[in-house]
C-alpha positions as CSV (number, residue, x, y, z in Angstrom):
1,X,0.0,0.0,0.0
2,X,1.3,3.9,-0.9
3,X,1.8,6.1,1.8
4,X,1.2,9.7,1.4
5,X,1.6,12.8,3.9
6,X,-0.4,15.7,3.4
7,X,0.7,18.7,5.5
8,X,-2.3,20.9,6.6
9,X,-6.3,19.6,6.8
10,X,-7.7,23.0,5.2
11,X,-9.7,22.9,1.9
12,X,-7.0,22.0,-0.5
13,X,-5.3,19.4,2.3
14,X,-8.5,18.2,2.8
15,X,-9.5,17.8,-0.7
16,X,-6.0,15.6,-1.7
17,X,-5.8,13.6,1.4
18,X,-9.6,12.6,0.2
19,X,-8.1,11.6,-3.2
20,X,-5.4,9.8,-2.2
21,X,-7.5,7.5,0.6
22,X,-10.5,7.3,-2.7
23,X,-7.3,5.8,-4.4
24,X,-6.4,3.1,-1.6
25,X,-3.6,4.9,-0.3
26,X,-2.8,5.4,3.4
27,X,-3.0,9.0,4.5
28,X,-1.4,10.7,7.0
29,X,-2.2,14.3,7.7
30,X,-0.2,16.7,9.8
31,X,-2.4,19.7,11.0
32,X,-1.0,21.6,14.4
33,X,-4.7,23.0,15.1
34,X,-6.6,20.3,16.7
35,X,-9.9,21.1,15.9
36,X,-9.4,21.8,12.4
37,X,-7.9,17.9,12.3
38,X,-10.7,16.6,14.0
39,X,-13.2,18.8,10.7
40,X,-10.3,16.6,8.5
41,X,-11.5,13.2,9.8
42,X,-15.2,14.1,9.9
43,X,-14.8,15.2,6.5
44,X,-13.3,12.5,4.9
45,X,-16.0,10.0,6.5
46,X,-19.0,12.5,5.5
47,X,-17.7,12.7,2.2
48,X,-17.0,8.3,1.5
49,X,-20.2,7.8,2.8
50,X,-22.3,10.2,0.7
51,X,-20.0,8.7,-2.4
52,X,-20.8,5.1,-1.0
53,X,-24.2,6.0,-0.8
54,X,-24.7,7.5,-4.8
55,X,-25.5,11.2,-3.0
56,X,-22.8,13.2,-3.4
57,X,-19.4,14.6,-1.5
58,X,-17.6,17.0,0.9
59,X,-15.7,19.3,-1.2
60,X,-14.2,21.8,2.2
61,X,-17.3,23.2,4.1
62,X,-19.5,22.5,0.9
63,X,-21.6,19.9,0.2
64,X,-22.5,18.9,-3.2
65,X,-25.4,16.4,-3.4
66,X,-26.8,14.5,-6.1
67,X,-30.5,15.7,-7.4
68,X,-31.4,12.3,-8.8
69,X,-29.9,10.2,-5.7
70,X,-32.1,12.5,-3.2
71,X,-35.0,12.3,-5.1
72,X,-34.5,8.3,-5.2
73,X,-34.0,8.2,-1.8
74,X,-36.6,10.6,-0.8
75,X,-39.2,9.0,-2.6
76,X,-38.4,4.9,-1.7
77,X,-39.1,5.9,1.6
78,X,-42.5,6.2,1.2
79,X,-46.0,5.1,0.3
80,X,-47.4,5.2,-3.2
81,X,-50.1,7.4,-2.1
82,X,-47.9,10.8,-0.9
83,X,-45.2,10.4,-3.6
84,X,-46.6,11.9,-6.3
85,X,-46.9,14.9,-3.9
86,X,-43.6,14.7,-2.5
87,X,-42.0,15.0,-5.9
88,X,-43.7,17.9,-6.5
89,X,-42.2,19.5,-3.3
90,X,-39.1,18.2,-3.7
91,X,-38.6,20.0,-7.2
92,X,-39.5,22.9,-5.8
93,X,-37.3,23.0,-3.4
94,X,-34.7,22.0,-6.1
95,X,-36.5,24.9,-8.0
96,X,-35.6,27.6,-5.4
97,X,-32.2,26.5,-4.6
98,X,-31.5,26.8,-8.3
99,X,-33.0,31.0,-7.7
100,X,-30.4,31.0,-5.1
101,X,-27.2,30.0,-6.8
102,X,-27.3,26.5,-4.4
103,X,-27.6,24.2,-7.7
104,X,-24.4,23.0,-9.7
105,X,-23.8,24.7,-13.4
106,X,-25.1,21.3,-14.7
107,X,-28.3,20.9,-12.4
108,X,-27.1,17.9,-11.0
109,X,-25.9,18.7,-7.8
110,X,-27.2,20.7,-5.0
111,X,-24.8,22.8,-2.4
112,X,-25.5,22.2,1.2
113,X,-23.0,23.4,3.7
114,X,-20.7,21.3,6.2
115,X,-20.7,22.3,9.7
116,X,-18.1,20.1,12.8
117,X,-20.3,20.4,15.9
């Protein structure tokens, strides 16, 4: 197995530590602040499990999540009956975040934001 270091755990560190570990590497990341390697960990998990899951990634403090995979998700969770309904909704809501910038270039992606409690 490769074995990479990656000195600092803000957005850029964050974002090729993430690429090496997608490729199998093992990652090490130096970061003196502690709570800003803690966000590095939490990241990293949050963002392999939304890719695991088909619904998006952690790019930094952003979220980008997938339109279709939300609505798939949204909508085999429930009956039949409110469905239809709950589409309808749920492109609304897709509909506004589009008014407010929140929606990818391509409409396939919508930006949430990442917080570390």
């Amino acid at each position: 197995m490769t074995a990479v270091g990656v000195i600092g755990a803000g957005t850029m560190g964050v974002g090729i530590a993430y690429v090496f570990a997608a490729a199998d590497c093992e990652v090490f990341v130096v970061e003196p602040d502690p709570g800003r390697a803690r966000g590095c960990v939490e990241a990293s998990a949050a963002s392999g499990a939304l890719t695991e899951a088909g619904l998006g990634h952690v790019a930094g403090d952003v979220v980008w999540l997938s339109v279709e995979g939300l609505r798939a998700a949204v909508l085999s969770a429930l009956e039949a009956s409110s469905a239809e309904r709950t589409a309808a909704s749920f492109d609304g809501m897709v509909s506004y975040a589009r008014s407010r910038g929140w929606v990818s270039l391509d409409g396939e992606r919508l930006q949430a934001h990442f917080v570390y409690a």
